[in-house]
DOMARNU-710272 format. One record per atom (N, C-alpha, C): residue in three letters; x, y, z. Coordinates in steps of 0.02 Angstrom, whole numbers, plus 50000, padded with zeros to 5 digits. Atoms other than C-alpha are relative to their C-alpha. Example, Ala and Ser with C-alpha at 12.3 -4.5 7.8 and 13.67 -1.06 7.14 Angstrom:
REM DOMARNU-710272
ALA500454994150000
ALA506154977550390
ALA500455006050000
SER499584994149997
SER506844994750357
SER499615005550037
//
This chain:
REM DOMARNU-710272
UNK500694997850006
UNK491495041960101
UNK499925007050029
UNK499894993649967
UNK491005059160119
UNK499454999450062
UNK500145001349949
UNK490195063160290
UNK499745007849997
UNK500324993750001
UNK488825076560281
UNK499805000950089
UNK500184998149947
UNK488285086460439
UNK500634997750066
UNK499225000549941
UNK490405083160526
UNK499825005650029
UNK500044993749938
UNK490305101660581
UNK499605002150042
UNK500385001149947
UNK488685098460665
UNK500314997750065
UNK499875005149944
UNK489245084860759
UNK500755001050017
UNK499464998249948
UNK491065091560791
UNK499965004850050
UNK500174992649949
UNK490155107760862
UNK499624997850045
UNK500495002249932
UNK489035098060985
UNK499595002150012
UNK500854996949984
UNK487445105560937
UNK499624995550024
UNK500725003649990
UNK486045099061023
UNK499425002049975
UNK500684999350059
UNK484505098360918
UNK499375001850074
UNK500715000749972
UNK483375104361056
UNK499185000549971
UNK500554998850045
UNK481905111860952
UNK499494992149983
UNK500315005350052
UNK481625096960841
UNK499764992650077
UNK500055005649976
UNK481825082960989
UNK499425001550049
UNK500694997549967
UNK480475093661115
UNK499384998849935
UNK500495002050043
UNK479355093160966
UNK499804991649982
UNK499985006649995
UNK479745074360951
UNK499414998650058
UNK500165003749933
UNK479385070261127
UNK499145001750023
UNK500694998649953
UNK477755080261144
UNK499474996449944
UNK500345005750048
UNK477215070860971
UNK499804993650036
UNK500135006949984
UNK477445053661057
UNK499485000750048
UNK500234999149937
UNK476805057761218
UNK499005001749994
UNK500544999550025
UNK475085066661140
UNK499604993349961
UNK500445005350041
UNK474835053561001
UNK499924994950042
UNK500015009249968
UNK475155037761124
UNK499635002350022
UNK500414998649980
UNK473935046361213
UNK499114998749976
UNK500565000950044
UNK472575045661088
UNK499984994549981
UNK499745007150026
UNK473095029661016
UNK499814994650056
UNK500135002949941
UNK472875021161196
UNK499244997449973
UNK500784998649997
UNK470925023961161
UNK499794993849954
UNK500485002050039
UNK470195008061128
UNK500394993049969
UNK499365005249991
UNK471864997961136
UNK500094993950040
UNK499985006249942
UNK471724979861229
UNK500734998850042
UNK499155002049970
UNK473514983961301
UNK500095002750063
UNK499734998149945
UNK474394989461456
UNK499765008050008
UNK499944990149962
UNK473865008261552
UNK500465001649972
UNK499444992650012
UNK474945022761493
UNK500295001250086
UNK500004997649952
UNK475685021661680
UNK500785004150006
UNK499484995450015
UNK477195032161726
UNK500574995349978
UNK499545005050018
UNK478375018361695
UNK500075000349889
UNK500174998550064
UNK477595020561503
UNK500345005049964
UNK499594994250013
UNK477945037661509
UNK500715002049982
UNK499485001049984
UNK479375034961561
UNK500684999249926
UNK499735001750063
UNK479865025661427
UNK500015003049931
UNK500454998550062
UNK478875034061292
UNK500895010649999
UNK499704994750017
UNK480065049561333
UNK500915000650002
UNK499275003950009
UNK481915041261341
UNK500204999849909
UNK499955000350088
UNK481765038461144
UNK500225006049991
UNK499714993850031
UNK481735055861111
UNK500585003750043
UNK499554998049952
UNK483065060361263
UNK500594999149950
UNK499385003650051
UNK484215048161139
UNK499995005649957
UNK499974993750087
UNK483845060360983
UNK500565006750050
UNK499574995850008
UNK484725074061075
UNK500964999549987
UNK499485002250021
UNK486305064461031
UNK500224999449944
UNK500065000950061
UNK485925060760877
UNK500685003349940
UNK499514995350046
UNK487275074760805
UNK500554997750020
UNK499315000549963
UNK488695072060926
UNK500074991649991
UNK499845006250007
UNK488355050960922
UNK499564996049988
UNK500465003350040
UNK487265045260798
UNK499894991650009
UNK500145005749963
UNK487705028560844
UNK499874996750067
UNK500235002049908
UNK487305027561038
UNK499225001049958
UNK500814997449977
UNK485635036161001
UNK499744995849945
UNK500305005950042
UNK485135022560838
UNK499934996350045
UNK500105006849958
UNK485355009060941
UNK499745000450074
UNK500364998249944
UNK484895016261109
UNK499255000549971
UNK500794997250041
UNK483195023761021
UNK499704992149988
UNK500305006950010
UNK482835005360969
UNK499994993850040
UNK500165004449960
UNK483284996461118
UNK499185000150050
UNK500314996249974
UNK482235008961201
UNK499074998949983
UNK500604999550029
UNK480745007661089
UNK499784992149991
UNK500355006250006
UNK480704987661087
UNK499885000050083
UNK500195003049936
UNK480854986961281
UNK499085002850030
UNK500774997249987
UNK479094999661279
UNK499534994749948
UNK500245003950029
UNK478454987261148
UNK499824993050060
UNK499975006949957
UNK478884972361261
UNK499664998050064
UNK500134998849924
UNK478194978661419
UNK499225001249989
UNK500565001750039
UNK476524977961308
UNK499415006250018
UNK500084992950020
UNK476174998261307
UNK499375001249935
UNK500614999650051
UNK474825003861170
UNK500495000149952
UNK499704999450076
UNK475495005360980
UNK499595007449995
UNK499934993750002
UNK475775022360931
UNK500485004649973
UNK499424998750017
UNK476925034060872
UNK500604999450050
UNK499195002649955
UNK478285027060990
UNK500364998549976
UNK499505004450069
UNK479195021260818
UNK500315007449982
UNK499774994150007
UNK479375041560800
UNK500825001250009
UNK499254998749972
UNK481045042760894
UNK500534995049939
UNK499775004550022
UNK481695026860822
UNK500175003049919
UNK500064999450064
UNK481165032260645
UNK500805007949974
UNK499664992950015
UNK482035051260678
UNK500744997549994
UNK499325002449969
UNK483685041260750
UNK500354996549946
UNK499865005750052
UNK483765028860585
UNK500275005149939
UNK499904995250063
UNK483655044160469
UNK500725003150020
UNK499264995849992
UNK485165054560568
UNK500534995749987
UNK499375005649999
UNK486315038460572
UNK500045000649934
UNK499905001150081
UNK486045035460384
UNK500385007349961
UNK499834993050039
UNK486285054760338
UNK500655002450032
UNK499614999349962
UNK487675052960452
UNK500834999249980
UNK499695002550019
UNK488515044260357
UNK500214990850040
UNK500045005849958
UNK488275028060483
UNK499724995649985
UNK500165004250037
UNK487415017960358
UNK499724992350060
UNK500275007849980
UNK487705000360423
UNK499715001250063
UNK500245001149966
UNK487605005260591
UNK498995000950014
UNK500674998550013
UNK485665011760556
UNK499754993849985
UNK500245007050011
UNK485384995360469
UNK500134993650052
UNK500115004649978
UNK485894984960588
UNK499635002650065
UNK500344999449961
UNK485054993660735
UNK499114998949980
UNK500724999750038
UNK483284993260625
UNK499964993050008
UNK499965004949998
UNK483634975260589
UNK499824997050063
UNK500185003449912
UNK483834971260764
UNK499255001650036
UNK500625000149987
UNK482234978560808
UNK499364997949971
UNK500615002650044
UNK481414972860677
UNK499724991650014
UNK500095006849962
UNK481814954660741
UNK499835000150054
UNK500355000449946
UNK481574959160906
UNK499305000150007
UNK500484998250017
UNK479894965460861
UNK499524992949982
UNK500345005050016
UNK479364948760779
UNK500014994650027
UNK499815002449935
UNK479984938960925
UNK499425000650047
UNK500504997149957
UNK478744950661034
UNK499324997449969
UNK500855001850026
UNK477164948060920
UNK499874991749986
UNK500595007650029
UNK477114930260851
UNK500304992850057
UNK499725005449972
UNK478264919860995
UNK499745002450066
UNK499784999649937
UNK478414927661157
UNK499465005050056
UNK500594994449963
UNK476824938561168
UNK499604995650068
UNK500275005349946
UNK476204922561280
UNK500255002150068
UNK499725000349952
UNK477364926061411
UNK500085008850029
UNK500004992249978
UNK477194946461418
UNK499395001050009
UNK500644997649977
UNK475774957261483
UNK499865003349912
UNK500565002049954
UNK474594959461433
UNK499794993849982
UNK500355008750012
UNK473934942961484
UNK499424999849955
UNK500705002350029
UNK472834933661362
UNK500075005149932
UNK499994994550068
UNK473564946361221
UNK500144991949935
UNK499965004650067
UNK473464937061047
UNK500585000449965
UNK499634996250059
UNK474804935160907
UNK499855003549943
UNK500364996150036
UNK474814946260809
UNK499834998049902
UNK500035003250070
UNK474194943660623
UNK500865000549935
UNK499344998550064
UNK475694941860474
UNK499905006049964
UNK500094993950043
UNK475054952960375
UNK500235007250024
UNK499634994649956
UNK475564967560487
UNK500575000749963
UNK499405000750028
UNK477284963460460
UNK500225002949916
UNK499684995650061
UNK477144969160275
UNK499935008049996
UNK500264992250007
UNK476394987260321
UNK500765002850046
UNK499634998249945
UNK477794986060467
UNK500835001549943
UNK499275001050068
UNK479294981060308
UNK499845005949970
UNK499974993650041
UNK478614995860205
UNK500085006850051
UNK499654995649959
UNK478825006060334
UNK500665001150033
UNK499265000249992
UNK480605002160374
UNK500345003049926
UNK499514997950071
UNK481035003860189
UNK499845003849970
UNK500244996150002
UNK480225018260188
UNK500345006849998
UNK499654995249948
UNK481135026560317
UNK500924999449970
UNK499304998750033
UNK482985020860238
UNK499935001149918
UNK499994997050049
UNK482415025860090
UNK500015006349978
UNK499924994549996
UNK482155041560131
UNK500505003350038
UNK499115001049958
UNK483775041660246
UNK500545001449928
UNK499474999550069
UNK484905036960078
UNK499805004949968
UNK499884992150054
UNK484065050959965
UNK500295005150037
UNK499694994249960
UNK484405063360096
UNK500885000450004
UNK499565000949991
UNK486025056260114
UNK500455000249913
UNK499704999450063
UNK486595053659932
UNK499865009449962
UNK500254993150024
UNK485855071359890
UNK500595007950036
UNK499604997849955
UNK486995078560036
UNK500614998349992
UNK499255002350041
UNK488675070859963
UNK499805002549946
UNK499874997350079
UNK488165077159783
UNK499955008050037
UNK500104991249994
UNK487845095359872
UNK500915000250022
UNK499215000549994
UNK489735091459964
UNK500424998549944
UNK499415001850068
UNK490515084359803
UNK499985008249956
UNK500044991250029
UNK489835101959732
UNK500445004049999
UNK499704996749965
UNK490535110259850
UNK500925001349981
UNK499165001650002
UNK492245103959847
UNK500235001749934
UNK499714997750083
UNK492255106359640
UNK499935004649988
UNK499964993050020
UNK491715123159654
UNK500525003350024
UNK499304999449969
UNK493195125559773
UNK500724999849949
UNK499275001450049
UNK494515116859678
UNK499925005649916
UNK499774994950042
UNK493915127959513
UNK500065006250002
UNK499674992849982
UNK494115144659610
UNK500574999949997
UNK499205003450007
UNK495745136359640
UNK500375000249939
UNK499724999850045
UNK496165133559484
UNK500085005749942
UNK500024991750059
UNK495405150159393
UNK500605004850038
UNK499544995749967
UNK496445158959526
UNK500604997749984
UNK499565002550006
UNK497855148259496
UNK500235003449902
UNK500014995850058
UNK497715152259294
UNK500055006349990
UNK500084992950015
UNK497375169659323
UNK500745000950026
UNK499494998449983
UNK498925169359426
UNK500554999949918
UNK499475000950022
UNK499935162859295
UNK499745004049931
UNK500284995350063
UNK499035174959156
UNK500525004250009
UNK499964994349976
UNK499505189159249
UNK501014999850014
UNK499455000349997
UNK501385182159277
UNK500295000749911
UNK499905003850068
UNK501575176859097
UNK499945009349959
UNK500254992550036
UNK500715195359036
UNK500695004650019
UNK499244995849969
UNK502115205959161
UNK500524997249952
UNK499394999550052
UNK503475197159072
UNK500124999749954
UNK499654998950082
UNK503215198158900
UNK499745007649981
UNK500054993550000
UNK502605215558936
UNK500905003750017
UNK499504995749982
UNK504345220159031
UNK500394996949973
UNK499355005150010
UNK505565206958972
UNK500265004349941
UNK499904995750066
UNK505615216958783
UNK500395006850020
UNK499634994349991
UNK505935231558851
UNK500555002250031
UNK499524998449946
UNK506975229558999
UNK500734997149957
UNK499355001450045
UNK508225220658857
UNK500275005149973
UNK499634993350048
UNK508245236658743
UNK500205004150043
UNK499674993649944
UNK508525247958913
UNK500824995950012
UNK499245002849979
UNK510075234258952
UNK500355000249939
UNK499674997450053
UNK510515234958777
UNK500375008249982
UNK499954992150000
UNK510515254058761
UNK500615002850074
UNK499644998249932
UNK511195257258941
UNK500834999650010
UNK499325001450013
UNK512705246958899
UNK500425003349939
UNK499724995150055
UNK513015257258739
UNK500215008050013
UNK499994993949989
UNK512725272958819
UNK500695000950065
UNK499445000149949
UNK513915270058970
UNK500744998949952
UNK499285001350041
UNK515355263358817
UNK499975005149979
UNK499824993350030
UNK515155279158725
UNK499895007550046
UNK500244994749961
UNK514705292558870
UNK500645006249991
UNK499624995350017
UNK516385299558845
UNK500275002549944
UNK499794997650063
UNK516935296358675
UNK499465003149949
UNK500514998850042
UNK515285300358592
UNK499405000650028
UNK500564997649982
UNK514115311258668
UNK499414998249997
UNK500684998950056
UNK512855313658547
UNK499644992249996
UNK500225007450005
UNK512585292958527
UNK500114998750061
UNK500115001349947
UNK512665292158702
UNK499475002750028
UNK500614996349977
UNK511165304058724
UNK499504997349949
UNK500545002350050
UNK510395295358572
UNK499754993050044
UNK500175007949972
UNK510465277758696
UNK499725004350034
UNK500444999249959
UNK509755287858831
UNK499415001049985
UNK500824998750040
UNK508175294058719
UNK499744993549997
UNK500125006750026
UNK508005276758669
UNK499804996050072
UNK500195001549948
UNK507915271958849
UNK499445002650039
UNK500434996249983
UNK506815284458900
UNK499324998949976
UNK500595000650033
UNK505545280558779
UNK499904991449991
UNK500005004850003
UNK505635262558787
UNK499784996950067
UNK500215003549919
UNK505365262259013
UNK499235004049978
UNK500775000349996
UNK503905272058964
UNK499214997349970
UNK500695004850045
UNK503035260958832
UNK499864993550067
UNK500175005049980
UNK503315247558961
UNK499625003350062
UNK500564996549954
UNK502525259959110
UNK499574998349971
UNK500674999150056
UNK501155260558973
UNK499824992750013
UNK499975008450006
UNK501065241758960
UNK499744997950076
UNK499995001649914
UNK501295239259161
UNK499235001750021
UNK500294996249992
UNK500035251359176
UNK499034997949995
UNK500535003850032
UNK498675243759070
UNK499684993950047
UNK500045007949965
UNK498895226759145
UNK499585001450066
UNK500364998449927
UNK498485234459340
UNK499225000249984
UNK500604994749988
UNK497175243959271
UNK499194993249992
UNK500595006350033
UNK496165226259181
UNK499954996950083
UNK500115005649917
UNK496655217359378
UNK499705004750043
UNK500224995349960
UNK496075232159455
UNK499105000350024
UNK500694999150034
UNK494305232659358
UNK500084992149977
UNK500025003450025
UNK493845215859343
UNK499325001249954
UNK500384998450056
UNK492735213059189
UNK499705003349989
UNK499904992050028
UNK492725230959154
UNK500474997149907
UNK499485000250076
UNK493555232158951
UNK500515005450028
UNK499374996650010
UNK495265236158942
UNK499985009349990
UNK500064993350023
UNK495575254458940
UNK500255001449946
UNK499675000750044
UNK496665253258828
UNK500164995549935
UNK500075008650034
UNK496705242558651
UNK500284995750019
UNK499585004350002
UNK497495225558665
UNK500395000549942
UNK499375001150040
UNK499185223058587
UNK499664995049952
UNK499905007050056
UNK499185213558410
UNK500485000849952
UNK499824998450050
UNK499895212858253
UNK500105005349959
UNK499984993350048
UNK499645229158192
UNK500495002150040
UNK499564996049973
UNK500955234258316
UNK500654997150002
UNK499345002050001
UNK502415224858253
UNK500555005449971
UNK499514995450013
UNK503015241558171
UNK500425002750057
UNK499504994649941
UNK503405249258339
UNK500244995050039
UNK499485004649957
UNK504045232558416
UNK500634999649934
UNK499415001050060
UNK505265232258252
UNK500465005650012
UNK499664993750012
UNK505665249858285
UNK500545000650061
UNK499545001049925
UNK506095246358474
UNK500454993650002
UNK499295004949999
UNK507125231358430
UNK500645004249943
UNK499624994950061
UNK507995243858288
UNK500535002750049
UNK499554997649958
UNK508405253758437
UNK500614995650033
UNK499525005449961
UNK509385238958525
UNK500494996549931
UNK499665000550051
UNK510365236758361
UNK499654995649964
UNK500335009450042
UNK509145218858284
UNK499875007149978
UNK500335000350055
UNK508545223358117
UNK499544996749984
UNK500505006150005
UNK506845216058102
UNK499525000349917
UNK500464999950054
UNK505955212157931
UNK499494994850018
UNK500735002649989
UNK504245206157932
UNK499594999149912
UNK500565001650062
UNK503275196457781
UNK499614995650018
UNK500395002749977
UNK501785191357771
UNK499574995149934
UNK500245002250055
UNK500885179957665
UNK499144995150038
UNK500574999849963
UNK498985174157667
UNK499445006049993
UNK500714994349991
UNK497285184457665
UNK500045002550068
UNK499874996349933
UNK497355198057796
UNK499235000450027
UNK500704999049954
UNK495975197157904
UNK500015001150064
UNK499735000349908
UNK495655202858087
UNK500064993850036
UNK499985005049942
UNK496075192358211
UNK499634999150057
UNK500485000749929
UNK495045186258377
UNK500415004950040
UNK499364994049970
UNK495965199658505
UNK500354993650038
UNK499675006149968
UNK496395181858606
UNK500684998949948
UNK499335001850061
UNK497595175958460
UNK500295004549968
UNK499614993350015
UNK498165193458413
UNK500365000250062
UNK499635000249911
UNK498645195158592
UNK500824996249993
UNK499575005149967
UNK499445178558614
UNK500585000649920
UNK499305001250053
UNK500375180358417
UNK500385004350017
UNK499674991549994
UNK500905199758460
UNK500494997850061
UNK499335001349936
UNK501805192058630
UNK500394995249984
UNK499345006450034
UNK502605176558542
UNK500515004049979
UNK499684997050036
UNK503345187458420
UNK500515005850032
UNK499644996849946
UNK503965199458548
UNK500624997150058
UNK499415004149969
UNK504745185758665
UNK500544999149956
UNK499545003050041
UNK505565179658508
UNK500625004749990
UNK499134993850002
UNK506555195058483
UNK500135002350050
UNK499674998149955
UNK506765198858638
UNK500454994050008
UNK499295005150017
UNK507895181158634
UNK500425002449965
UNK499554996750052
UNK508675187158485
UNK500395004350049
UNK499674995049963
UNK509205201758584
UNK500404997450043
UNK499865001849927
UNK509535194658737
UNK500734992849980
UNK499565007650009
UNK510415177058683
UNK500384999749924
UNK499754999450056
UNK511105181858502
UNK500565003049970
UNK499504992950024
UNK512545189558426
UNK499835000649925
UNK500434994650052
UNK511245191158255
UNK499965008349999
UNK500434991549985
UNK510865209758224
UNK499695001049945
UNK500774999050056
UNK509405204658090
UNK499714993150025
UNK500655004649993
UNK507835193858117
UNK499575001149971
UNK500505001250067
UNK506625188458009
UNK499344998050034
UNK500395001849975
UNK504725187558060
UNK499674998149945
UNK500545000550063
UNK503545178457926
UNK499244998050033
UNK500415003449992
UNK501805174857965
UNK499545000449939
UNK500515003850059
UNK500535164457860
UNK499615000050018
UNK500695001949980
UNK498805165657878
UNK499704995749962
UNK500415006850034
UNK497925147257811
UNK499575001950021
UNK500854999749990
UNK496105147457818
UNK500064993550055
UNK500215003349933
UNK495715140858012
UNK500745001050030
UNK499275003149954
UNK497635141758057
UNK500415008349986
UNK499504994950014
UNK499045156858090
UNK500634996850014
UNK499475003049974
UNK500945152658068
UNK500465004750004
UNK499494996349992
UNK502175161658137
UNK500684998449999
UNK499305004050014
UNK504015159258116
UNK500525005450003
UNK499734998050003
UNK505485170258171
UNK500664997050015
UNK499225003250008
UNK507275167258123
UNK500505004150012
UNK499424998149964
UNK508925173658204
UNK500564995949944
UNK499685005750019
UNK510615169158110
UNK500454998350047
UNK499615003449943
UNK511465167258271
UNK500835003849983
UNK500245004549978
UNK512565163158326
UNK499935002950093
UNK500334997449929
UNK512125162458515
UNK500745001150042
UNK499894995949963
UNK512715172358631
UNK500544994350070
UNK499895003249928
UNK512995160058780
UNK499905006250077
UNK500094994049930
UNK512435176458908
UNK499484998649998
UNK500584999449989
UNK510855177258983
UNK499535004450008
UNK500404989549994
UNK510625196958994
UNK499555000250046
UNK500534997449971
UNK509725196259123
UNK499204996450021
UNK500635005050029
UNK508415183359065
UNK499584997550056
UNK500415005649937
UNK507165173859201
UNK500114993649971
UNK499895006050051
UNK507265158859059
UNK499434996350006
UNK500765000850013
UNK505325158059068
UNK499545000349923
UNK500554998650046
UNK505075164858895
UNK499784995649948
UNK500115006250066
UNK505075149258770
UNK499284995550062
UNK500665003749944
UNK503775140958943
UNK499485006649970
UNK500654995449997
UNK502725156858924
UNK499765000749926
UNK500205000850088
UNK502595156958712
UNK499674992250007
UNK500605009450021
UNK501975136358731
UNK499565002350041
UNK500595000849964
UNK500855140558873
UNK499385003949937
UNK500524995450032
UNK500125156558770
UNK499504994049934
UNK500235003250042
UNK499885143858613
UNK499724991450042
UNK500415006549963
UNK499365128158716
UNK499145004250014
UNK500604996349984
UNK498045139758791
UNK499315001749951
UNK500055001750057
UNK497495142258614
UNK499714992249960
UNK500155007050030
UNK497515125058563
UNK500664999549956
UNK499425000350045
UNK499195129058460
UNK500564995550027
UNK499305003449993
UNK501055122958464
UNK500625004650011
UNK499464997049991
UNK502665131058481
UNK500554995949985
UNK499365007549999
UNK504395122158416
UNK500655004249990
UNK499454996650005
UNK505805130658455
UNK500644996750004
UNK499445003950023
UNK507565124958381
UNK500585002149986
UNK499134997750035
UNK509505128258325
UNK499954995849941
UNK499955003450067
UNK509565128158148
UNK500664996849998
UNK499565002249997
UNK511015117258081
UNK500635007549959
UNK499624992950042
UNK511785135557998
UNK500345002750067
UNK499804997549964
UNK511975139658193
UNK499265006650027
UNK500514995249994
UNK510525151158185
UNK499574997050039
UNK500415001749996
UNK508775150058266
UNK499445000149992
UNK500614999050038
UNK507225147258224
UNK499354998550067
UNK500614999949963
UNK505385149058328
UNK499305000949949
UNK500484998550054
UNK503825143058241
UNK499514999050044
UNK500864997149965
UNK501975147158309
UNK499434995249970
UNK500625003250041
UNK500515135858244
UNK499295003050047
UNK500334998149932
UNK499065144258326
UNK499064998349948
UNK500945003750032
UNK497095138958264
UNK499615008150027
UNK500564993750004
UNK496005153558218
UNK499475000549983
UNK500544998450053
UNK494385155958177
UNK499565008049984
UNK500324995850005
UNK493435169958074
UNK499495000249977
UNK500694999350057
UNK491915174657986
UNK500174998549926
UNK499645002150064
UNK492935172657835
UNK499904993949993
UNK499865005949990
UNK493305156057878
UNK499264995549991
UNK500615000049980
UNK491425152457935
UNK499785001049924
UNK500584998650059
UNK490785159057767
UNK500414996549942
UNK499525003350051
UNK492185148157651
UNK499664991950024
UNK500415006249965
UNK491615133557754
UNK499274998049949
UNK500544999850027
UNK489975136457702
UNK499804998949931
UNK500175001150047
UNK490065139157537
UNK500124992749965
UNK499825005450023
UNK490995122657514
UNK499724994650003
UNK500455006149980
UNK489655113057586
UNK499275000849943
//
């Protein structure tokens, strides 16, 4: 059970304010209340009593259950000792509400209970034998104004209390989804870095290793890998660059467009450089894409050849994508066969292509054809205005 107002009561506030205001309540009203009352003087013994109740309330935070049940022993023994009627139920009432909101439930109920019997003990049995002499019992009927007033008081105890766990249950879920957006964003922002650097940092290890085999026998194609390197750390600066700038500026727009599809020429061109040969067909009505699913197809397609690269001894790959009305399919094929090296790899990028299309709502099924080759297919759910207005007309 949750347990509203713990850091009150682990900090050991004392409620002075509220319990002085209490005490000078009882003390005033019993005062007035006396007037006219066939019961016992207000003598200091009264007093006495009348200001013990609220003494209990300053406990109330630190030990909700002393001061319930104290507060009510307290308030039947001024009953018993045959005192005026008055707000002397004040304390009692304040003490029933903190226990309950306390999370102390039963104990509240059974200290109420108990006074509530004690109480009917005092009026209809035993009033014979207490002062004031010659006092009457008291009528039944009472008893139901006395019941609605108990169930009054834990009624208004539990809302407070159930209202105060739904503000804590809040609490705690607004927590856990900072948690989790932060947690997501983390793994955006991991997921983004490496299919931003992973591409490139292949064609620089590709290139690097070409340029170091030919440095002596062949200049000229040894200064052609370094160009190729050169211009390949700075698309991914570019890339790197971008990324800071969106975490930098949160929901600020990109400075820069987002990557999609239209830029598979210059990822074709930079796998060209690393020796893959990439052809690209497309089939399907060309329409823009959401920038979300341009995004997430433009980095599939990117991981994919960067495998190729990385895990292949292919030096052609085939990219097809299909656009279906509501759906994009992507599909790039390698003929292998593999490599068995890892170049370098983290071996995150087939996890980071399902997350991108999970994220989506898509699929990812990546396989070894039986030729030796491999194959990576994309199912990713799109929607456009196109789509939206085909819909329509069909209805």
């Amino acid at each position: 059970m949750l347990r509203i107002c713990e850091a009150r009561r682990g900090s050991g506030a004392v409620p002075w304010p509220s319990t002085l205001l209490v005490a000078v309540l009882v003390l005033v009203g019993t005062g007035f209340a006396a007037k006219g009352q066939d019961r016992e003087q207000l003598d200091a013994i009264g007093r006495v009593l009348l200001l013990l109740g609220p003494a209990l309330l300053l406990l109330r935070n630190r030990w909700p259950v002393v001061s319930v049940f104290g507060t009510a022993a307290t308030t039947l023994l001024y009953l018993g000792a045959g005192y005026p009627y008055g707000p002397a139920f004040v304390p009692l009432a304040v003490a029933v509400f903190a226990a309950v909101v306390s999370g102390h439930r039963h104990a509240a109920w059974w200290a109420l209970g108990g006074f509530w019997t004690g109480s009917l003990l005092l009026a209809h049995w035993l009033y014979r034998y207490l002062p004031p002499s010659g006092d009457q019992g008291a009528p039944w009927g009472q008893e139901v104004a006395f019941a609605a007033w108990i169930a009054a008081v834990l009624a208004a105890a539990e809302l407070v209390r159930l209202r105060g766990e739904a503000l804590a249950r809040a609490r705690v879920e607004r927590a856990r989804a900072e948690n989790r957006r932060a947690d997501e964003e983390r793994l955006r922002i991991a997921r983004e870095l490496h299919d931003v650097l992973a591409h490139s940092i292949s064609v620089i290890n590709v290139q690097a290793g070409v340029g170091l085999a030919l440095l002596d026998s062949d200049p000229e194609q040894a200064r052609t890998a370094l160009t190729t390197i050169k211009a390949a750390s700075k698309e991914a600066l570019g890339e790197v660059r971008q990324v800071l700038d969106r975490l930098r500026t949160p929901g600020a727009a990109p400075r820069a467009p987002v990557p999609g599809l239209d830029r598979l020429p210059e990822l074709a061109e930079q796998a060209a450089s690393a020796g893959l040969k990439v052809t690209v067909t497309r089939e399907g009505k060309a329409e823009p894409l959401p920038p979300g699913t341009d995004l997430a197809a433009f980095r599939i397609v990117q991981e994919a050849l960067t495998n190729v690269v990385r895990h292949s001894g292919s030096r052609a790959a085939r990219v097809g994508i299909v656009r279906i009305r509501g759906r994009l399919v992507l599909r790039i094929d390698d003929d292998g066969p593999a490599t068995g090296s890892d170049a370098g790899g983290s071996g995150n990028g087939l996890a980071g292509m399902r997350e991108r299309a999970a994220a989506l709502g898509g699929t990812i099924d990546a396989c070894e054809r039986s030729d030796g080759g491999f194959r990576v297919v994309a199912d990713l759910p799109v929607r456009s205005p196109g789509d939206d207005a085909i819909e329509r007309e069909a209805r």
